[in-house]
Backbone as ProteinMPNN parsed JSONL, in Angstrom:
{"seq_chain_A": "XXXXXXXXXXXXXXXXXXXXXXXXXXXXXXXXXXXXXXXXXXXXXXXXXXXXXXXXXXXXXXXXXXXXXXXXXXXXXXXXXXXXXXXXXXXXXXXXXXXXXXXXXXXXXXXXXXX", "coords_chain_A": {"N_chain_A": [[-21.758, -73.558, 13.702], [-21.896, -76.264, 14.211], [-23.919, -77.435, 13.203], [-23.408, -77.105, 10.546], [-21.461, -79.066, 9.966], [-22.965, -81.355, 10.952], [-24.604, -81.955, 8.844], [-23.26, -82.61, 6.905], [-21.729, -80.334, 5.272], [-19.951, -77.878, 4.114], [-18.725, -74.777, 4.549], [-18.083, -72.351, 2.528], [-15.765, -69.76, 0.999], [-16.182, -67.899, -0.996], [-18.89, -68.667, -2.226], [-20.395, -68.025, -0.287], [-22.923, -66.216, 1.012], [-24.546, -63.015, 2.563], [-27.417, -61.282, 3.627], [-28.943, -58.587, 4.55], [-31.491, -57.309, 5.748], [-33.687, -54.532, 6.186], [-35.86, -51.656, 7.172], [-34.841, -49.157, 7.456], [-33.699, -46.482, 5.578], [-30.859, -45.517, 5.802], [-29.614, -47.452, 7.22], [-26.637, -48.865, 8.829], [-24.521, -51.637, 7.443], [-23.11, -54.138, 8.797], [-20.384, -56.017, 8.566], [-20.748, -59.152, 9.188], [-18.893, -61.819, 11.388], [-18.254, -65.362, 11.652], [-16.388, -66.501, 13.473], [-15.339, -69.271, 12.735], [-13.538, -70.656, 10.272], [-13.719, -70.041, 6.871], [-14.351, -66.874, 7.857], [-13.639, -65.278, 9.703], [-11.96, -62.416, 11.913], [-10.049, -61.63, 10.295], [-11.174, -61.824, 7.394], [-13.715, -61.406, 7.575], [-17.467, -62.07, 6.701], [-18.488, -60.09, 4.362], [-22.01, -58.304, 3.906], [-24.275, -57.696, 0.779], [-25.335, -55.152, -1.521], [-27.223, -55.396, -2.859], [-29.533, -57.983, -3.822], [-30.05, -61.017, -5.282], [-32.578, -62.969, -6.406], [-34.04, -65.721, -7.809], [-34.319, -64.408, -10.363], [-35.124, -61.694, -9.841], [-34.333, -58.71, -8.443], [-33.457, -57.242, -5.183], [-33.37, -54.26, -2.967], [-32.272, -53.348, -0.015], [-33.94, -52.522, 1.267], [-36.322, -53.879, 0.624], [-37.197, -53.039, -1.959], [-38.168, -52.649, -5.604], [-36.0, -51.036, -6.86], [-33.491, -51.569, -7.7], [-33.595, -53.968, -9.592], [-35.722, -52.357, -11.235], [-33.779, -50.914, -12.978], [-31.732, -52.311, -13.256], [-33.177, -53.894, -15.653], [-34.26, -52.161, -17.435], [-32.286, -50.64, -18.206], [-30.658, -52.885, -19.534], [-32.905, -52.95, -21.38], [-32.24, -50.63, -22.892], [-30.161, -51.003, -24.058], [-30.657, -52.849, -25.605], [-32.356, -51.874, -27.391], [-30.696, -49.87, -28.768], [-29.027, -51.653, -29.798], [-31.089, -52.626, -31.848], [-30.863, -50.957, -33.547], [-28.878, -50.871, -35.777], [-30.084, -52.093, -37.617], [-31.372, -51.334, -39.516], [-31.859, -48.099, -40.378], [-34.073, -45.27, -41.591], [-34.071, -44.599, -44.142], [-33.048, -47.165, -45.471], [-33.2, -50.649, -44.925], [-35.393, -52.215, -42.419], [-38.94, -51.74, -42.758], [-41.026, -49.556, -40.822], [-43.282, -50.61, -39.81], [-41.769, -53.465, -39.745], [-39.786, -52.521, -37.558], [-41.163, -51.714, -34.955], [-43.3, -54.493, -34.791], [-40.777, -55.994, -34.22], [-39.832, -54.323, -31.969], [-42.314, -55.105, -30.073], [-41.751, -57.913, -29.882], [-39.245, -58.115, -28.625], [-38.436, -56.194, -27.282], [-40.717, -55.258, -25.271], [-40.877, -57.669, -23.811], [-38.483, -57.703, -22.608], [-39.02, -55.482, -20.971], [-40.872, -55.755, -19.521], [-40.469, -57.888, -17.605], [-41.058, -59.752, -14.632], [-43.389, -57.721, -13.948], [-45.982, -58.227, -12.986], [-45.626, -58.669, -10.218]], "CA_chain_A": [[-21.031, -74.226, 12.663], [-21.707, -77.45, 14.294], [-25.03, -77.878, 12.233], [-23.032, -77.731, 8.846], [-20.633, -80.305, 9.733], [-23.73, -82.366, 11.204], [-25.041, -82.172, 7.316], [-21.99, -82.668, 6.078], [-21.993, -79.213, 4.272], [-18.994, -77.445, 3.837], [-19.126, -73.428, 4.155], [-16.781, -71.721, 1.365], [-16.011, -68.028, 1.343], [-16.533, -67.382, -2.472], [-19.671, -69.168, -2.699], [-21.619, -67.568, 0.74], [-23.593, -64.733, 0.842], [-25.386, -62.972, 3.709], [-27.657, -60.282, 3.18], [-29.458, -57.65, 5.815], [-32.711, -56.307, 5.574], [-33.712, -53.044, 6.936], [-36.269, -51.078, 7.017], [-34.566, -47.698, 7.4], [-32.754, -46.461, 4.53], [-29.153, -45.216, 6.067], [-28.935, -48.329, 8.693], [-25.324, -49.092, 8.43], [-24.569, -52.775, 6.906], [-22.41, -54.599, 9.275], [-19.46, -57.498, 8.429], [-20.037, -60.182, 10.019], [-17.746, -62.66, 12.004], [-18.538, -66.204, 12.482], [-15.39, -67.069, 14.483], [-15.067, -70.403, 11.955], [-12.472, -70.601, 8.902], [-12.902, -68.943, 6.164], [-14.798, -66.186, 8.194], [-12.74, -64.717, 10.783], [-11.777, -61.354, 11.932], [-9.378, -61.374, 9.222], [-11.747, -61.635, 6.23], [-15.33, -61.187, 7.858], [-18.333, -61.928, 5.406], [-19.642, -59.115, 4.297], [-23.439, -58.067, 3.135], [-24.471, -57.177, -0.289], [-25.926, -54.262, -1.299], [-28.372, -56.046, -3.675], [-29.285, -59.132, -4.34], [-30.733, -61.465, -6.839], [-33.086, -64.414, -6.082], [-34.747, -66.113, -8.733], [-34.207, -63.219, -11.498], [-35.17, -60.58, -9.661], [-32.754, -57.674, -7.84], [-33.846, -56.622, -4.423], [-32.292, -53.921, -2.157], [-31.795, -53.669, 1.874], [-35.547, -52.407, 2.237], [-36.848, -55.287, -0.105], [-37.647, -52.765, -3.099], [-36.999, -53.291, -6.889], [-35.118, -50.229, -7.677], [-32.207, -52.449, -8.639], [-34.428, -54.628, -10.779], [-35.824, -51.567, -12.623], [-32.611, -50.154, -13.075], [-30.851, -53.975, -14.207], [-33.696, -54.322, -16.762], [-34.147, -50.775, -18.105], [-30.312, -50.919, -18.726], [-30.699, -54.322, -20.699], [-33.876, -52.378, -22.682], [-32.21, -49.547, -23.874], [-28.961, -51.769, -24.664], [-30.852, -53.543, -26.709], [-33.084, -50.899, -28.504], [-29.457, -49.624, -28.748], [-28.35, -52.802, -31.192], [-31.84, -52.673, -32.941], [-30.576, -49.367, -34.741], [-28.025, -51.376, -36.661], [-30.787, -53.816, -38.33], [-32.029, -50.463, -40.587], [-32.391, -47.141, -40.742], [-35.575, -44.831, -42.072], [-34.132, -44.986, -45.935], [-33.334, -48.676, -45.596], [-33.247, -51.801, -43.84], [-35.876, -52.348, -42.139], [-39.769, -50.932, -42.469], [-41.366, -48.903, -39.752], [-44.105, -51.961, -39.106], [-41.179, -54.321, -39.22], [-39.571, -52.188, -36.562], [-42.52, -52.285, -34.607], [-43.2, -56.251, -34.592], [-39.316, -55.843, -33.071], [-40.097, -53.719, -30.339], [-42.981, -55.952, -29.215], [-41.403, -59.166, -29.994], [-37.793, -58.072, -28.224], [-38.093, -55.187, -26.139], [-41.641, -55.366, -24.499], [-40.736, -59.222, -23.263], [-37.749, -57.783, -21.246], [-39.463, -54.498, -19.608], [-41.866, -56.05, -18.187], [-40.061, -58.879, -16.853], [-41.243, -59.321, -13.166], [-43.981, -56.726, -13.281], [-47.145, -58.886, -11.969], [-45.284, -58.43, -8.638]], "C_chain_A": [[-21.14, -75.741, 12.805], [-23.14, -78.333, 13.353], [-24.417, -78.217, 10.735], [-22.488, -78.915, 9.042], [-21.929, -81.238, 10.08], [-24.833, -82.949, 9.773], [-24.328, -82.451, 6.717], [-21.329, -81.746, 5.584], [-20.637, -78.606, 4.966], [-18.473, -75.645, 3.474], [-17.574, -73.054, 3.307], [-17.148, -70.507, 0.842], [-16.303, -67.68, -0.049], [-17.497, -67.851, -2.25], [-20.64, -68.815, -0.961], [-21.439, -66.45, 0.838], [-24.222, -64.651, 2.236], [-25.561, -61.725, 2.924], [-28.63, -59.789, 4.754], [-30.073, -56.56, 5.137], [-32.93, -55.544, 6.702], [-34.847, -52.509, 6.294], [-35.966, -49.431, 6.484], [-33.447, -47.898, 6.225], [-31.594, -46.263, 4.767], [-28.86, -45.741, 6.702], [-27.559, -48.439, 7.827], [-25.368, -50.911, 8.262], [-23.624, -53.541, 7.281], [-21.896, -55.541, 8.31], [-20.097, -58.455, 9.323], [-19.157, -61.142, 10.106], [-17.852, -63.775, 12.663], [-17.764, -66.625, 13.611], [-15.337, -68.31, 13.742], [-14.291, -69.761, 10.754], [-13.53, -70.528, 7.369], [-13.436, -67.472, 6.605], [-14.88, -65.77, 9.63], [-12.458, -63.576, 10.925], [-10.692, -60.668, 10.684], [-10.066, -61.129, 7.831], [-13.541, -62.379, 6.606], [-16.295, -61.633, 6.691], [-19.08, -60.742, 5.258], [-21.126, -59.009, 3.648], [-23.344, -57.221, 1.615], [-25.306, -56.483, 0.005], [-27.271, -54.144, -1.955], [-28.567, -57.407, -4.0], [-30.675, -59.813, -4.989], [-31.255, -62.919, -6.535], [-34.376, -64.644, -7.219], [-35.043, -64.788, -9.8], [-35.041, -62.199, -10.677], [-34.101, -59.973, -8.592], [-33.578, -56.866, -6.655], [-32.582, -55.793, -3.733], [-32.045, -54.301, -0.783], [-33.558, -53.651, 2.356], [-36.509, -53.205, 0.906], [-37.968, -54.107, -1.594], [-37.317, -53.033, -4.643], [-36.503, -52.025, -7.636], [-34.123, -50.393, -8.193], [-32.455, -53.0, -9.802], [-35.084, -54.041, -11.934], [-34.873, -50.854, -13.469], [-31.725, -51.217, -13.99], [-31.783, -53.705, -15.641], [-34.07, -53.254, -17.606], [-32.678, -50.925, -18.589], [-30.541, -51.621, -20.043], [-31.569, -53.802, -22.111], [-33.361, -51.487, -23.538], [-31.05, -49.97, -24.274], [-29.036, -52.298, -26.038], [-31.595, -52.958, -27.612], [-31.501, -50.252, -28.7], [-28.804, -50.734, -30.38], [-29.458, -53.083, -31.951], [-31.777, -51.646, -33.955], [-29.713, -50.138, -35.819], [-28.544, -52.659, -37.469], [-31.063, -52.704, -39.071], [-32.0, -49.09, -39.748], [-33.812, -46.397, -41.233], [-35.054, -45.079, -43.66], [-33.611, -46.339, -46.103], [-33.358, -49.595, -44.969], [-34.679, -52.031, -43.414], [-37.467, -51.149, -42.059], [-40.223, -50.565, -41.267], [-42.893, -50.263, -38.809], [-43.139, -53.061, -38.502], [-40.408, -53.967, -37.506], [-40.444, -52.205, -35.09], [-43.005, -53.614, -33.856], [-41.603, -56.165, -34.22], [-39.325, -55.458, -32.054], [-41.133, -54.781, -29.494], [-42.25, -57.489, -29.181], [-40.064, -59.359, -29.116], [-38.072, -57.772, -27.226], [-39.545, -55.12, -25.093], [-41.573, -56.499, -23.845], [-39.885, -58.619, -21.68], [-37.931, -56.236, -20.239], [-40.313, -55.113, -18.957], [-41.766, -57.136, -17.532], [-40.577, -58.729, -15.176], [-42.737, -58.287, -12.856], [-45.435, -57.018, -12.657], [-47.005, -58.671, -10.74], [-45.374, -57.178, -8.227]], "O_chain_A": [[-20.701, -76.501, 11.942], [-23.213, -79.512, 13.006], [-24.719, -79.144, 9.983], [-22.909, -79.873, 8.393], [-21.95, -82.143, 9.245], [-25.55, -83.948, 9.712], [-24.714, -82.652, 5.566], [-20.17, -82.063, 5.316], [-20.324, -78.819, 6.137], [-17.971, -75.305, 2.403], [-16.415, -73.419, 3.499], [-18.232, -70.135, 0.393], [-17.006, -66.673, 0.04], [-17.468, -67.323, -1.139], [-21.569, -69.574, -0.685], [-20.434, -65.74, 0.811], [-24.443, -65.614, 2.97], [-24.817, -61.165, 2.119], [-28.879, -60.5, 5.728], [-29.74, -55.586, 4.462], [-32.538, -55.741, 7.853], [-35.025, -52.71, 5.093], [-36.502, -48.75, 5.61], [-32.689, -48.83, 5.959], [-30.876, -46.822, 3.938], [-27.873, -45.331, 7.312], [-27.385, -48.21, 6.63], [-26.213, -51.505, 8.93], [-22.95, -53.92, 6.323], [-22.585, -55.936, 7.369], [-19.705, -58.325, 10.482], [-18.55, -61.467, 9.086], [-17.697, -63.789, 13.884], [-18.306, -67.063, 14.625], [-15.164, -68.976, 14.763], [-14.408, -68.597, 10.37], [-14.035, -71.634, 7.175], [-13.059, -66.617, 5.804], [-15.794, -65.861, 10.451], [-12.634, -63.091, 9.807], [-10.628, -59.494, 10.319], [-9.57, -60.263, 7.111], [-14.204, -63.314, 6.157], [-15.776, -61.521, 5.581], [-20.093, -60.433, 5.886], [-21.318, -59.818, 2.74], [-22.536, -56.326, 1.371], [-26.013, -56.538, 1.01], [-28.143, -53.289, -1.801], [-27.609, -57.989, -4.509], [-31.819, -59.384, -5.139], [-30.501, -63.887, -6.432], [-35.362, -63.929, -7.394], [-36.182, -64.323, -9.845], [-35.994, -61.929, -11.407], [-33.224, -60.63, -8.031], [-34.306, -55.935, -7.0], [-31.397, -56.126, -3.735], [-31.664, -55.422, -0.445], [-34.196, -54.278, 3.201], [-37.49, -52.602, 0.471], [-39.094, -54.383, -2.009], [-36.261, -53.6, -4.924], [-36.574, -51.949, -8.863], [-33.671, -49.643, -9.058], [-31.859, -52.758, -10.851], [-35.193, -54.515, -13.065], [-35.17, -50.287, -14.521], [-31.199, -51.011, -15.084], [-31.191, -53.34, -16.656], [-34.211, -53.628, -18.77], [-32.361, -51.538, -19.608], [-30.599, -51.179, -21.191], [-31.298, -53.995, -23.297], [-33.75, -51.378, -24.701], [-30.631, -49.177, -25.117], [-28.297, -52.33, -27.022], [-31.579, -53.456, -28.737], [-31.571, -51.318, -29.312], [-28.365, -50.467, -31.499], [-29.184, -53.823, -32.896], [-32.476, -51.522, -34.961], [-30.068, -49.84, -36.959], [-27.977, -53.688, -37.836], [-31.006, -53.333, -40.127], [-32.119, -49.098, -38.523], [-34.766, -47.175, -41.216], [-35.758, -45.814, -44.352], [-33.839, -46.706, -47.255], [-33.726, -49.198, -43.864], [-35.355, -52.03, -44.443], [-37.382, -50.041, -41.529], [-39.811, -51.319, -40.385], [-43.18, -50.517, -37.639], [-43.278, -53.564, -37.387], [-40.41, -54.744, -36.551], [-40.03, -52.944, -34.197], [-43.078, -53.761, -32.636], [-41.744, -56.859, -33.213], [-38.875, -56.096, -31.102], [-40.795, -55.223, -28.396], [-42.393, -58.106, -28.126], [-39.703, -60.503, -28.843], [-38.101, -58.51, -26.241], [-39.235, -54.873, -23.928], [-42.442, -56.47, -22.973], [-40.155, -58.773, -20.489], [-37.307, -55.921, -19.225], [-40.454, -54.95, -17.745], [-42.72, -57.536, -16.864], [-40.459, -57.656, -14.584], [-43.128, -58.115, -11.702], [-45.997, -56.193, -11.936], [-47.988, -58.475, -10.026], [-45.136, -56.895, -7.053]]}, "name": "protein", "num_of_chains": 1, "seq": "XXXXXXXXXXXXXXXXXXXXXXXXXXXXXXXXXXXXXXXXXXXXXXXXXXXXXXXXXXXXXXXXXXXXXXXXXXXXXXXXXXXXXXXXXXXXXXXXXXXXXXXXXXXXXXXXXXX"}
C-alpha cells in the first residue's frame, strides 16, 4: 500500500476490482484481504466472475462465453424491437427488412469476432 501513497493514488472500495485467472474450471475464487482500509477482514475485495476490458466480457479461464452470451442477448433484443417497425401486410417491405438486419443487427453480432 506504500506504493499508492508514493503516487499519490488513493485506493476506493467501489471503484477497485481484482480479478483471478484460472485455468481449471471449478478453482474456487478467493476474497482477498489487503490488511489496508477499505479492504479488511471486514469487507475483503472480492473477484468477479466476469469481466469487461475494452468492450469485451472475459471469464476466469480467459474465454468469451460471456461476450457471446452479452451480445447475442443485445441481438435478439433488438431483432425483438425491429418487429414493431412492420409486419408482412404492412409497414415495412421484406428488402427493407433486410437492409435492417444488415445495417443493425449484423454490426452488433459480430462485434469482437476477428479475435
Amino acid at each position: 500500500m506504500k506504493l499508492f501513497d508514493d503516487f499519490g493514488l488513493i485506493l476506493e472500495h467501489g471503484k477497485s476490482e481484482v480479478f483471478n485467472f484460472s485455468k481449471k474450471p471449478n478453482n474456487t475464487n478467493p476474497a482477498i484481504i489487503l490488511g489496508v482500509a477499505p479492504f479488511t477482514s471486514s469487507s475483503p475485495l472480492h473477484p468477479k466472475p466476469h469481466w469487461r476490458y475494452l468492450g469485451f466480457y472475459f471469464d476466469r479461464q480467459l474465454k468469451f462465453t460471456e461476450h457471446v452470451r452479452y451480445w447475442s442477448t443485445k441481438v435478439l433484443s433488438s431483432i425483438c424491437a425491429m418487429r414493431i417497425l412492420g409486419n408482412s401486410m404492412h409497414g415495412l417491405l421484406p428488402h427493407q427488412k433486410c437492409v435492417l438486419y444488415w445495417a443493425c443487427i449484423v454490426p452488433i453480432a459480430t462485434y469482437g469476432y476477428c479475435l
